[in-house]
N, C-alpha and C positions, 0 to 999 in steps of 0.2 A: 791696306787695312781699312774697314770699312770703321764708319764713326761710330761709337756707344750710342745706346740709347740713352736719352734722358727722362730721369724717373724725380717724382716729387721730391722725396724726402730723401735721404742719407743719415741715419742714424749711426754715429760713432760708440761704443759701449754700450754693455749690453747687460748692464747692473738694472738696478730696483730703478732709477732713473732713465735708464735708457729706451728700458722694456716698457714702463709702463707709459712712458711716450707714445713709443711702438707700436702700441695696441692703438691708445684713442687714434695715431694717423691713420693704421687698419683700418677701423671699424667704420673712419667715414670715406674709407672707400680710397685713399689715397696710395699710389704706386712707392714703395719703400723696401730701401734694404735695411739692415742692422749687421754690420760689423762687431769683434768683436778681437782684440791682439791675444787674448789669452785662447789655451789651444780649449779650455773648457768650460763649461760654469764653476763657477766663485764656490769654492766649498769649504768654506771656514763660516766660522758665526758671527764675527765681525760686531754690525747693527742688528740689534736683536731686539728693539722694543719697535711698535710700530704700534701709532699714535691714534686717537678717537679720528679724528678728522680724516688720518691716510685708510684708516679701515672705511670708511666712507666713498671714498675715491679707488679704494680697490674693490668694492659691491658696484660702482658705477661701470668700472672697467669689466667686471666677471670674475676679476682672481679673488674674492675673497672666500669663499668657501674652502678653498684648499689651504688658506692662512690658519681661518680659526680651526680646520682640523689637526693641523700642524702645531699649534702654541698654546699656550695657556694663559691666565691671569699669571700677575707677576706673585710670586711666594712674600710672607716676609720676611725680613730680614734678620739672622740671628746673628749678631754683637758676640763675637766670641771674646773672655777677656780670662784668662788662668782654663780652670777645668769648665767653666760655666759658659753658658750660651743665652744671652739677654733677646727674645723675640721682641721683632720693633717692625712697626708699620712703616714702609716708605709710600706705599703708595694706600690711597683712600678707595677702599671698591665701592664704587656705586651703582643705583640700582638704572637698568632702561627707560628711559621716560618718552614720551612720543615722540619730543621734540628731537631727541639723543639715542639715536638706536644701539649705541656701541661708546658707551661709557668711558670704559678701563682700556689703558695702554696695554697691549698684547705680546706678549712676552714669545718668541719665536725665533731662531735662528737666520741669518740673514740669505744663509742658503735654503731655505724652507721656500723663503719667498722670493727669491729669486728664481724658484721651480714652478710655483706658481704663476708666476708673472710669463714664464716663460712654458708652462703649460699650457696659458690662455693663447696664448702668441698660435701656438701650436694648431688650437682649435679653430684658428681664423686663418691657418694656413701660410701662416709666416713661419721661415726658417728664419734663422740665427747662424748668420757665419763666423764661426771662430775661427783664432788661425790666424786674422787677416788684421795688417799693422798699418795703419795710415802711416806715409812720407814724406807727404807733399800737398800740399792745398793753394790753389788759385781762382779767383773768382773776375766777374765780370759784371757786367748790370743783369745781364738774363741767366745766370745760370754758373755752377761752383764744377770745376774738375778736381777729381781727390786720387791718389795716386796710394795704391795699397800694396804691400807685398805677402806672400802666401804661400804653404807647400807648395804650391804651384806654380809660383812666380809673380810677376808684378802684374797689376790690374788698372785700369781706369775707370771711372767711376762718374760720371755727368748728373749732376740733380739740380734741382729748384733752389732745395733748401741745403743746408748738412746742419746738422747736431753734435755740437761733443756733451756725451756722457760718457767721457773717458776717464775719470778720478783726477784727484789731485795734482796729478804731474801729466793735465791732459796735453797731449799730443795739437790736439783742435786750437787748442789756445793758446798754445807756443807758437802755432805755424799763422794763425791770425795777427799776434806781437798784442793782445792783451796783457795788459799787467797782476799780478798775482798779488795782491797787498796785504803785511800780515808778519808775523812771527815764526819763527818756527823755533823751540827750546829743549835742545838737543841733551841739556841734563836732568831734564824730565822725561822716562821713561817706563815702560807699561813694558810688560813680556805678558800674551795675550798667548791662550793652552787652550784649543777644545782636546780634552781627553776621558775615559772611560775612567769612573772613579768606583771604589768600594770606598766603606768606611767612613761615609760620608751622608748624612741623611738627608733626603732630595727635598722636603717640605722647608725647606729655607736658601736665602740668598745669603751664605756665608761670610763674614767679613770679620778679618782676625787685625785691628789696630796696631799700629806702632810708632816707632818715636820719628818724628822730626816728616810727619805725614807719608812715611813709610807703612802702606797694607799690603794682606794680599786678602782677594775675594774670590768667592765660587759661586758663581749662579748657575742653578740646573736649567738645560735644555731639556726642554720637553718632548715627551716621545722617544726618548732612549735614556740611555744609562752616562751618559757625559756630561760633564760640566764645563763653562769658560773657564778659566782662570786669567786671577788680573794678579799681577806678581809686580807690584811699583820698584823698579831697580835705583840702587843709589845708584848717584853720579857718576862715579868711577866703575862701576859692576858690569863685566861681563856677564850678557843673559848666560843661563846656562841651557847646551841646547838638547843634551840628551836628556833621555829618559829617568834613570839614574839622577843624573844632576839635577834636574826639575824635580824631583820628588824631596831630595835631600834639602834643596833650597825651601822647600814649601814645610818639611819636617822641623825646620829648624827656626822658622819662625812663628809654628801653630803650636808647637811642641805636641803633635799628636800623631803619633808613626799607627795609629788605624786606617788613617789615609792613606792609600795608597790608588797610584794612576797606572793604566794597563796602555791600551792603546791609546795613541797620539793620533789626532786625528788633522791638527792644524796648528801651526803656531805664526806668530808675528808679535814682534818687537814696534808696538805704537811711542810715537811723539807730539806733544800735543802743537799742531800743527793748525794755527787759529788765520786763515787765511779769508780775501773777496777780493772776488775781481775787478778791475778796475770797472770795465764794461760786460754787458751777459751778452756780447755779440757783434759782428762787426760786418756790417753787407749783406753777404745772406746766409751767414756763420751765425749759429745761436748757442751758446751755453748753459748747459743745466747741471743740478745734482754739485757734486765733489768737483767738479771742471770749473764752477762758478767760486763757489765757497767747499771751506772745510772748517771744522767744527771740533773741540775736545767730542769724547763720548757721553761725557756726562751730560743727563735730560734726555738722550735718544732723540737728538734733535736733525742729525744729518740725512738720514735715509730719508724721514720723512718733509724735509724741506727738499729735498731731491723729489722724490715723487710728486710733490706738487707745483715745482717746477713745471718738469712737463707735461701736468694736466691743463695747466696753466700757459702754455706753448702752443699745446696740439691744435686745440679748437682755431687760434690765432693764424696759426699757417695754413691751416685749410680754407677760411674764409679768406683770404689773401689769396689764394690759388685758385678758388673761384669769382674773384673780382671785386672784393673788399678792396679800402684805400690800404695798400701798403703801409702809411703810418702804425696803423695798431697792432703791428710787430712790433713797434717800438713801446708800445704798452707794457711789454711781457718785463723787459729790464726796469722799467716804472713803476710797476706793480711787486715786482719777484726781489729785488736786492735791495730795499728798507726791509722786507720780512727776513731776509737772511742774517743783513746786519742785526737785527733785533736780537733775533734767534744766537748771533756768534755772541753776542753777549751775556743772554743766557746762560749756553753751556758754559762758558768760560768762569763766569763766574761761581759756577756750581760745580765748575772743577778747581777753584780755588778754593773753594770754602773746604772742599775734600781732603783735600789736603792738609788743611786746618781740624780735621774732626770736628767740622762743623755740623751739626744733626739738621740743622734746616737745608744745609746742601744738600742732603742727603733726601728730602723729603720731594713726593713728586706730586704734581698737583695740575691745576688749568693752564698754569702759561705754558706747561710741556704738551702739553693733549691739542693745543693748534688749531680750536674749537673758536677761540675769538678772534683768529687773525684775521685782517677786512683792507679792504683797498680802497675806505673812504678816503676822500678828500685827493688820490690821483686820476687820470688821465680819463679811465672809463668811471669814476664815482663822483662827481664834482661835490664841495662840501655844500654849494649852495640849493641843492636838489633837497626835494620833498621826503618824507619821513614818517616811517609809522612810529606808535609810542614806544616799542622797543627793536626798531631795525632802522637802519640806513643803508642807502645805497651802497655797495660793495660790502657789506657784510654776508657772511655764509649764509644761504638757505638752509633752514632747520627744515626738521621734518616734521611730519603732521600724519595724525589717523581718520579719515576721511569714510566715508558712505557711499558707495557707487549708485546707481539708478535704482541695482536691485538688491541695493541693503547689505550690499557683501564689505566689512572693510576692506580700506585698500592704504597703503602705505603714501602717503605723495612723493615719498624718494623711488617709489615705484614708480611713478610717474615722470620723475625726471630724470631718471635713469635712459642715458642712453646720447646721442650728438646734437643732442636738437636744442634748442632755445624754448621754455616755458613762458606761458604768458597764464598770470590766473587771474582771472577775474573774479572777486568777491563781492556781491550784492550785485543785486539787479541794474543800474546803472552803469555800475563798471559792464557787465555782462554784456548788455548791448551793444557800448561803443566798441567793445574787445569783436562783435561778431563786423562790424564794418572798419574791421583793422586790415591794410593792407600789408601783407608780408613779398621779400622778394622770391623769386621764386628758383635763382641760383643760392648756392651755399647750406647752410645748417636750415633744415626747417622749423618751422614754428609749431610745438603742441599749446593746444588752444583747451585753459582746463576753467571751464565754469562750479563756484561754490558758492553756495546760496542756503537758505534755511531748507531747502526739502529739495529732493533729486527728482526732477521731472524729465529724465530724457539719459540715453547712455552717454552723452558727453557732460552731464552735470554729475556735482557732487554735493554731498552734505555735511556739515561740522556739527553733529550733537552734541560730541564733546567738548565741543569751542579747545581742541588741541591747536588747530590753524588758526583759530583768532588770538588765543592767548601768545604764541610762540613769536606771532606774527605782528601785536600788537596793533589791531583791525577792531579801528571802533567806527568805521563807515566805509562805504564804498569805494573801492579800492583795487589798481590795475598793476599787476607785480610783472617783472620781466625775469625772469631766471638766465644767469647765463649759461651755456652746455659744461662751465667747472663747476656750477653748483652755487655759484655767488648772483647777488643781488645784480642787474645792471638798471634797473630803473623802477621809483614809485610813483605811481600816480595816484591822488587822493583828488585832483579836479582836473578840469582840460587834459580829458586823457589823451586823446589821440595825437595833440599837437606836442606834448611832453612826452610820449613814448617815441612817435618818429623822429624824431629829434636826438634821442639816445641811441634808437637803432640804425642809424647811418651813419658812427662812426664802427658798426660791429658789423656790419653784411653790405655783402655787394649793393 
């Protein structure tokens, strides 16, 4: 039997985190499979909110058009309490600003986007193998053997890297001997219903109160006639799992028999299951998504600390695999499990207040939207690095509406869109040293963006609206390093070229 090939990557799951891993190893050209033990795509609704910042990283990757056709703003919420129905804001809609192209938390079913994700996959020629169960994993200094079984039988599997984004009870992180750290409160339970409703009006997120932090809620999915249901069961309650019985349970405590549910399209029984893992990887094992951490539902914080997970992965193993130091793998768990912990405290506590009928639990706002999360002060952001009046090192690049040569706006998340590393030069100063910057010539390449008061050439731009000096906090010349997730990796306001090289040899070969 002749020996396997060995392929870059090894992606384990094939959820919102796996995929959209997937893609950025795709797209810079990396050799990858993606597994997947279930026989199909995920088709419950599951995570349904998907946050300012992952709608950002899903326009980077290509799947977001298919999201926003998919979802909507979130409804608000009607307080049901006797025959009345109290309309109440959970979330604050705002308006697009340049710096924020995408505001509002997007309200969409988790299999929406999981089609999308896995539509993009499509267009770049990657398949998704379902069906196929990891068994067995072993590793060595140069390379991981993974052992899968299949309609077909068992497989082996030789790669670089492997990735679990296999959920909660990953398989990847059992066979690594990661520790799982955390709770899990098995008399707290959710009975979780996508089904077809009448009687029910779809311009609200339903929520019928009761005693002792006992509700049930109905958020409409968009684009059809279904809604979730969140059915909180007492302690001792058997979910009920027919049809019938789900309608009578939900009757009996809305008291409004106009509702009525037709077809079932998904159910599952949630526990709030507040887990992190000890370590996001061991060798050349990596952990993302639900594998790493798990989260209550409340804030819609999971899928999207999942997603950016592996945006925050991908770039990291590629420049590694084109002769980056190896260290800056280790970046990924130094950067990636403070935000998760942050985040599990988040939802958690906004799943306790819930329970409490607390109105401010209920209330969603900037810590959920993932817009300020920043990796100052580790491993790629040092706190002691330079600074403009409103950014620092490892904060998110905002976006800006720019001037091209021939007057046309142009987006700068257009501009950074894509695997490459940005560098912008703003004022003439910065500009020149930025044209005798030397870049390597393996790994992520360098786009080289000059902004200046007037566009004299197709690689210059202009800021009349001062949207890039304001966002950016640019009150003089000034040399930015973008990284290919979108975040800050270096500012220079003097001695540029000696303080950029300097940051960029711990990121590229």
């Amino acid at each position: 039997m002749s020996n396997p090939p060995v392929i870059d990557v090894l992606v384990v799951g094939a959820g919102p985190s796996g995929s959209a891993l997937a893609i950025d190893l795709v797209r810079r050209g990396l050799d990858i499979r993606i597994v997947d033990r279930s026989p199909h795509a995920f088709d419950g609704s599951r995570a349904k909110g998907v946050q300012p910042r992952s709608l950002e990283v899903l326009e980077d990757l290509g799947a977001l058009d298919e999201v926003l056709a998919g979802g909507s703003v979130y409804p608000k919420a009607g307080l049901h309490a006797g025959p009345l129905a109290v309309p109440w804001k959970m979330f604050t809609h705002k308006g697009v600003t340049p710096a924020v192209p995408y505001p509002n938390t997007w309200l969409i079913p988790q299999f929406r986007t999981d089609r999308a994700l896995h539509a993009r996959l499509g267009e770049l020629g990657q398949e998704i193998e379902f069906g196929r169960e990891l068994t067995e994993l072993t590793q060595d200094e140069d390379a991981v053997v993974a052992k899968l079984s299949g309609a077909d039988g068992a497989q082996e599997i030789v790669a670089r890297y492997v990735v679990g984004a296999d959920g909660g009870s990953s398989a990847v992180r059992k066979q690594i001997g990661v520790g799982f750290v955390g709770t899990t409160d098995e008399s707290d339970r959710m009975l979780i219903v996508d089904a077809s409703v009448t009687g029910l009006a779809r311009n609200r997120w339903h929520m019928w109160p009761g005693r002792g932090g006992r509700f049930i809620g109905a958020c409409p999915l968009p684009d059809s006639d279904m809604f979730q249901w969140m059915i909180r069961l007492t302690p001792d309650e058997e979910p009920p799992a027919k049809r019938d019985d789900i309608i009578q349970r939900i009757h009996s405590h809305t008291h409004d028999r106009r509702i009525q549910l037709h077809d079932i399209h998904w159910t599952s029984v949630f526990r709030p299951n507040i887990r992190l893992a000890e370590n996001y990887g061991r060798g050349r094992v990596f952990l993302v998504g639900d594998a790493a951490h798990v989260h209550t539902p409340a804030g819609a914080q999971g899928l999207n600390t999942g997603i950016q997970d592996g945006y925050n992965l991908g770039w990291k193993i590629s420049q590694v695999l084109a002769g980056a130091d190896p260290a800056l793998l280790d970046t990924y768990e130094a950067e990636r499990q403070p935000i998760a912990a942050g985040v599990l405290g988040l939802s958690t506590d906004k799943w306790g207040g819930i329970a409490k009928l607390d109105p401010s639990s209920m209330k969603r706002g900037k810590d959920e939207q993932q817009l300020s999360l920043t990796y100052y002060g580790g491993p790629l952001a040092p706190a002691d690095g330079m600074r403009t009046e409103t950014l620092r090192v490892g904060d998110r690049a905002p976006d800006a509406r720019l001037l091209n040569a021939q007057g046309a706006e142009t987006r700068l998340f257009d501009v950074l869109r894509g695997p490459h590393f940005t560098a912008i030069a703003y004022g003439p100063g910065a500009a020149r040293e930025l044209e005798e910057f030397a870049w390597p010539t393996a790994g992520a390449r360098l786009k080289r963006l000059v902004v200046g008061p007037s566009a004299a050439d197709g690689l210059a731009f202009s800021d009349p609206g001062k949207t890039l000096r304001r966002a950016y906090g640019l009150t003089g010349d000034t040399l930015l390093l973008i990284r290919p997730d979108g975040y800050i990796g270096h500012i220079a306001t003097l001695d540029f070229l000696t303080t950029t090289h300097t940051a960029v040899r711990a990121m590229t070969p």
